[in-house]
N, C-alpha and C positions, 0 to 999 in steps of 0.2 A: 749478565752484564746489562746495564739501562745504555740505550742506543742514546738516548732524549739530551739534548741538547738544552745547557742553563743558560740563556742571553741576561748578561748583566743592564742592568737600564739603567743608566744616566739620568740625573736630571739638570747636569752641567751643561750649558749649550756644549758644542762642536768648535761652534763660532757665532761669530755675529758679522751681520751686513744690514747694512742702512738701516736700522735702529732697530734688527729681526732678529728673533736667537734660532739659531737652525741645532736641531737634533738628529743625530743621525746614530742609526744601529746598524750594524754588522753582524751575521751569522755563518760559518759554515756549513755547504751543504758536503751529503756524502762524498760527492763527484770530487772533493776537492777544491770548486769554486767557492767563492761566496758571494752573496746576497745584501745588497744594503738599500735603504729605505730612510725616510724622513719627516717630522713635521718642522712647522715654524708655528712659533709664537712671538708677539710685541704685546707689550703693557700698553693698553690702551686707558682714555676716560673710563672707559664702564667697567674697566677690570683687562683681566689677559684673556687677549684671543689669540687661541691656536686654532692651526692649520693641522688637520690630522691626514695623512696618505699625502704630502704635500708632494714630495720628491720619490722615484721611484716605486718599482724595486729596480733595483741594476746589479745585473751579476759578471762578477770580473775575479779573474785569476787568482787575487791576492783579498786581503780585508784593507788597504789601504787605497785598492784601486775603486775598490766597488764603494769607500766613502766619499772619493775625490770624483765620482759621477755623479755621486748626491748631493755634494755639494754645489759641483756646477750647474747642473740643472736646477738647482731653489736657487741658485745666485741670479739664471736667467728669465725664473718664474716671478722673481722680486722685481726686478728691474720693471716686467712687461705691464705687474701688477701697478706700478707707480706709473707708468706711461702714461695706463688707461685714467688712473687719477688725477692727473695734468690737465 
Protein backbone atom coordinates (compact mmCIF):
# COMPACT_ATOMS: atom_id res chain seq x y z
CA UNK A 1 0.00 0.00 0.00
CA UNK A 2 1.75 3.76 -0.85
CA UNK A 3 1.24 5.67 2.50
CA UNK A 4 2.29 9.00 0.01
CA UNK A 5 -0.02 11.51 -0.12
CA UNK A 6 -1.01 13.16 -4.00
CA UNK A 7 -1.73 17.22 -3.33
CA UNK A 8 -3.49 18.49 -6.30
CA UNK A 9 -1.92 22.07 -7.02
CA UNK A 10 -4.19 24.65 -8.16
CA UNK A 11 -3.14 27.30 -10.27
CA UNK A 12 -6.72 29.05 -9.81
CA UNK A 13 -6.23 31.78 -7.08
CA UNK A 14 -8.30 30.77 -3.72
CA UNK A 15 -9.17 34.27 -3.90
CA UNK A 16 -8.27 37.67 -4.43
CA UNK A 17 -7.86 40.83 -2.14
CA UNK A 18 -6.71 44.28 -3.03
CA UNK A 19 -5.49 43.40 -6.44
CA UNK A 20 -3.47 39.90 -4.79
CA UNK A 21 -4.40 36.38 -5.95
CA UNK A 22 -3.84 34.25 -2.71
CA UNK A 23 -3.07 30.40 -3.13
CA UNK A 24 -3.53 28.22 -0.90
CA UNK A 25 -2.98 24.27 -0.38
CA UNK A 26 -4.24 21.93 1.94
CA UNK A 27 -2.90 18.37 3.06
CA UNK A 28 -3.81 15.68 5.46
CA UNK A 29 -1.64 14.70 7.83
CA UNK A 30 -1.71 11.10 9.46
CA UNK A 31 -2.96 12.44 12.88
CA UNK A 32 -6.12 13.38 11.09
CA UNK A 33 -5.35 17.17 11.24
CA UNK A 34 -4.44 19.23 8.41
CA UNK A 35 -1.93 21.52 7.26
CA UNK A 36 -2.40 24.52 4.95
CA UNK A 37 0.14 26.92 3.55
CA UNK A 38 0.27 29.89 0.93
CA UNK A 39 1.74 32.10 -1.64
CA UNK A 40 0.53 35.48 -3.15
CA UNK A 41 1.10 36.77 -6.40
CA UNK A 42 -0.03 40.44 -8.32
CA UNK A 43 0.73 41.24 -12.11
CA UNK A 44 2.99 43.69 -11.84
CA UNK A 45 4.91 46.23 -14.70
CA UNK A 46 7.82 43.78 -14.83
CA UNK A 47 5.75 40.81 -15.08
CA UNK A 48 4.09 38.61 -11.89
CA UNK A 49 5.59 38.63 -8.62
CA UNK A 50 4.97 36.02 -6.35
CA UNK A 51 5.28 35.73 -2.79
CA UNK A 52 6.34 32.11 -2.04
CA UNK A 53 5.93 30.58 1.93
CA UNK A 54 3.61 33.86 2.09
CA UNK A 55 0.95 32.58 4.68
CA UNK A 56 1.63 29.69 7.01
CA UNK A 57 1.63 26.44 7.61
CA UNK A 58 -1.37 26.41 10.07
CA UNK A 59 -2.79 23.21 11.15
CA UNK A 60 -6.37 22.78 12.07
CA UNK A 61 -8.98 20.08 12.49
CA UNK A 62 -10.62 20.14 9.27
CA UNK A 63 -9.13 21.20 5.44
CA UNK A 64 -11.41 24.23 5.53
CA UNK A 65 -10.27 25.37 8.76
CA UNK A 66 -6.68 25.12 8.14
CA UNK A 67 -7.37 27.32 4.53
CA UNK A 68 -9.52 30.04 6.37
CA UNK A 69 -6.18 30.66 8.77
CA UNK A 70 -4.41 31.02 5.57
CA UNK A 71 -6.24 33.13 4.29
CA UNK A 72 -6.65 35.40 7.26
CA UNK A 73 -3.19 35.74 7.92
CA UNK A 74 -2.16 36.85 3.84
CA UNK A 75 -5.34 39.00 4.23
CA UNK A 76 -3.54 40.70 7.43
CA UNK A 77 0.07 40.39 5.68
CA UNK A 78 -1.50 42.39 2.58
CA UNK A 79 -3.01 45.06 4.37
CA UNK A 80 0.37 45.66 6.74
CA UNK A 81 2.39 45.36 3.30
CA UNK A 82 0.30 48.39 1.74
CA UNK A 83 0.52 50.41 5.09
CA UNK A 84 4.19 50.33 5.02
CA UNK A 85 3.70 51.51 1.18
CA UNK A 86 1.58 54.58 2.17
Amino acid sequence: MNSRFQAKVERMPTMQYKNYDIFVIAFPRPDGQWFASGEVQKNAADGVEVIQQFSGPFKAANETQAKLAVIRDAKMKIDAMLAELA
